[in-house]
C-alpha positions in Angstrom: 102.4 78.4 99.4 101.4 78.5 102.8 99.8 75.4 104.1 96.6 77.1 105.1 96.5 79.0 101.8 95.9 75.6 99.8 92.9 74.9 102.3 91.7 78.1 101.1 92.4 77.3 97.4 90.4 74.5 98.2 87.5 76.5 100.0 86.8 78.5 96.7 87.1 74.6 94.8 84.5 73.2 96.8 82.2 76.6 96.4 79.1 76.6 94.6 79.8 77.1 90.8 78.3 79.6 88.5 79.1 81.0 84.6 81.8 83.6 84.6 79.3 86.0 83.4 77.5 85.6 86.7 80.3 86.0 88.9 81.7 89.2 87.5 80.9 92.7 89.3 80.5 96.1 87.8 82.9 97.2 91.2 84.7 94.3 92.1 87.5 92.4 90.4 89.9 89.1 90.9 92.9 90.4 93.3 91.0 93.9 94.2 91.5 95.0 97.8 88.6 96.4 99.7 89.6 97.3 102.9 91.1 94.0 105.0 89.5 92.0 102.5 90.3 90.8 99.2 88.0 89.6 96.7 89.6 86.3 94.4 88.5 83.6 91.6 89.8 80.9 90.7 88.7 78.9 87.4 86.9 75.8 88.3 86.1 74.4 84.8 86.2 75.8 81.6 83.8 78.7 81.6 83.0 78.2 85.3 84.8 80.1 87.9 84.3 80.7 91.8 84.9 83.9 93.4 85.1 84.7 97.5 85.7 87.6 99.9 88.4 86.3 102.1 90.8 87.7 105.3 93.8 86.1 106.0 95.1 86.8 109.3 98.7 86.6 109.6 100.7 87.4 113.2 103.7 89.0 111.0 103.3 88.9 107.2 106.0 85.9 107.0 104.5 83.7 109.5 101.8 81.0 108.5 97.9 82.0 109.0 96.5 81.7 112.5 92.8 81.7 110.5 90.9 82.8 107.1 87.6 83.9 106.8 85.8 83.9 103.4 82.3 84.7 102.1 81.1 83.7 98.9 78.3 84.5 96.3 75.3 81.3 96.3 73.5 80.7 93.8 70.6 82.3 96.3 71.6 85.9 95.9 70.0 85.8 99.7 72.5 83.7 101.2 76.0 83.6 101.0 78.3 80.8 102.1 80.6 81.7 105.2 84.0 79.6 105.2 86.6 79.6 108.1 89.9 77.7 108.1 91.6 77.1 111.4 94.7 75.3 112.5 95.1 71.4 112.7 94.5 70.1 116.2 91.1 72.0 116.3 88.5 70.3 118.8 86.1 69.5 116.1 83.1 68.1 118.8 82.0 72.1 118.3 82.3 74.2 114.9 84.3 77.3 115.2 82.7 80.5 115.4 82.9 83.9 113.5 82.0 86.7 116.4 81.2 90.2 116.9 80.6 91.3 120.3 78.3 88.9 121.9 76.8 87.6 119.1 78.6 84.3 116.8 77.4 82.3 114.0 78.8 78.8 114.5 80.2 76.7 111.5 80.0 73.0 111.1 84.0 71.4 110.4 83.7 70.0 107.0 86.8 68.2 107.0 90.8 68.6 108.1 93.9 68.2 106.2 97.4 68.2 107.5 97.3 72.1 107.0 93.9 72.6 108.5 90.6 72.2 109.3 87.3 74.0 107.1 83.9 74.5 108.3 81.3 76.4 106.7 77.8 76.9 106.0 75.1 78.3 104.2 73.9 81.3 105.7 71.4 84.1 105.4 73.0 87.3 104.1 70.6 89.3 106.2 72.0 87.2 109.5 75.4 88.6 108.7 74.0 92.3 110.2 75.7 92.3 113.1 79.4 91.4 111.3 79.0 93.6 108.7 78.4 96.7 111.0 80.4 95.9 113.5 83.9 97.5 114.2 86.0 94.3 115.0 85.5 90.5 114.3 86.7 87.5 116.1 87.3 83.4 114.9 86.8 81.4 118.3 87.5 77.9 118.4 88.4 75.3 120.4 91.8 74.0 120.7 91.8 69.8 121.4 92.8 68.7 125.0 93.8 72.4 126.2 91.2 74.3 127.9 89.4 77.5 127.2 88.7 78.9 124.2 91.1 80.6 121.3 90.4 83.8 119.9 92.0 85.9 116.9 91.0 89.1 116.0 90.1 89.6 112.8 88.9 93.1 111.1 85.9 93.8 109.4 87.2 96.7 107.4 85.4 97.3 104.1 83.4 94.0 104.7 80.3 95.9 104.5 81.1 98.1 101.5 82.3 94.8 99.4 78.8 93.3 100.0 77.2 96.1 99.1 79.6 96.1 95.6 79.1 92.7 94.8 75.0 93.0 95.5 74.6 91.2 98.2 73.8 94.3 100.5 71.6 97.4 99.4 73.8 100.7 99.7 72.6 103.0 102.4 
C-alpha cells in the first residue's frame, strides 16, 4: 500500500464517528466513483464506521501520491471536515492550503509520519462555495528550506454533485 495511502487510512480513523445507519446514503455507496472523487468507509468499531470523499492525485497511476484531499460528513450536517495529506519534508510553520482561483482555505498540520504529513479542519460547508463551483482545484504548500511555494492540480470533477448526494448541498 502506498505510503500516503495509510495516512489516508488513518485520516478516515481519526474522523468523527457516527452509527452505520447515519453514514449510509440513498445515492452514495463505499467504493462508488463520482467523477475524480471516490467516496469510502472504513469500519471503526463494531457498528461504527467513517466514510469520506477523497482525491488521490497520482503523476502516473504507479507512482506514489503527490497529495489527497478528503471531505468528510460531521456530526454538524453544516460542516464538514476537510483533510489534506502532503509529502514528508513539508514546512509545517504554515498549514497547506486547498485553492481555487484566488481564494484558499488554509489547514492546520495535525501531525507527520514517515509517509506524510495531515492537516485538517472543521469547516463550514457553505465556505466550501467557491471549490465546489469551481472548475479546477489546487493543494499549495510549502516545501522546508526550498523557496517558493508547491502547487498540484487537483480536479474538482463531481465534487459538487457528491455533496449534493450525500446532503450536504441542496440540489439546484
Amino acid at each position: 500500500m502506498p505510503n500516503i495511502m495509510r495516512i489516508g487510512t488513518m485520516v478516515l480513523s481519526l474522523s468523527w464517528t457516527s452509527t452505520l445507519a447515519a453514514q449510509t446514503t440513498d445515492t452514495l455507496r463505499n467504493g462508488d466513483v463520482v467523477g475524480d472523487w471516490q467516496f469510502g468507509c472504513v469500519a471503526i468499531a463494531e457498528g461504527q464506521t467513517s466514510c469520506a470523499l477523497t482525491q488521490t492525485i497520482l503523476m502516473e497511476p504507479d507512482a506514489p501520491p503527490l497529495a489527497q484531499i478528503s471531505f468528510e460528513r460531521a456530526t454538524n450536517s453544516d460542516q464538514v471536515v476537510a483533510s489534506l495529506v502532503v509529502p514528508i519534508g513539508s514546512e509545517v510553520s504554515s498549514g497547506p492550503l486547498l485553492a481555487t482561483g484566488d481564494q484558499g482555505l488554509s489547514l492546520p498540520y495535525i501531525f507527520c509520519t514517515p509517509e506524510g504529513c495531515l492537516a485538517r479542519a472543521l469547516v463550514a460547508v457553505e465556505s466550501l462555495a467557491p471549490f465546489l463551483s469551481s472548475d479546477q482545484l489546487a493543494v499549495i504548500y510549502k516545501r522546508y528550506g526550498v523557496e517558493g511555494m508547491v502547487r498540484i492540480p487537483a480536479s474538482s470533477n463531481g465534487l459538487k454533485e457528491a455533496f449534493q448526494s450525500l446532503g450536504l448541498l441542496q440540489a439546484e
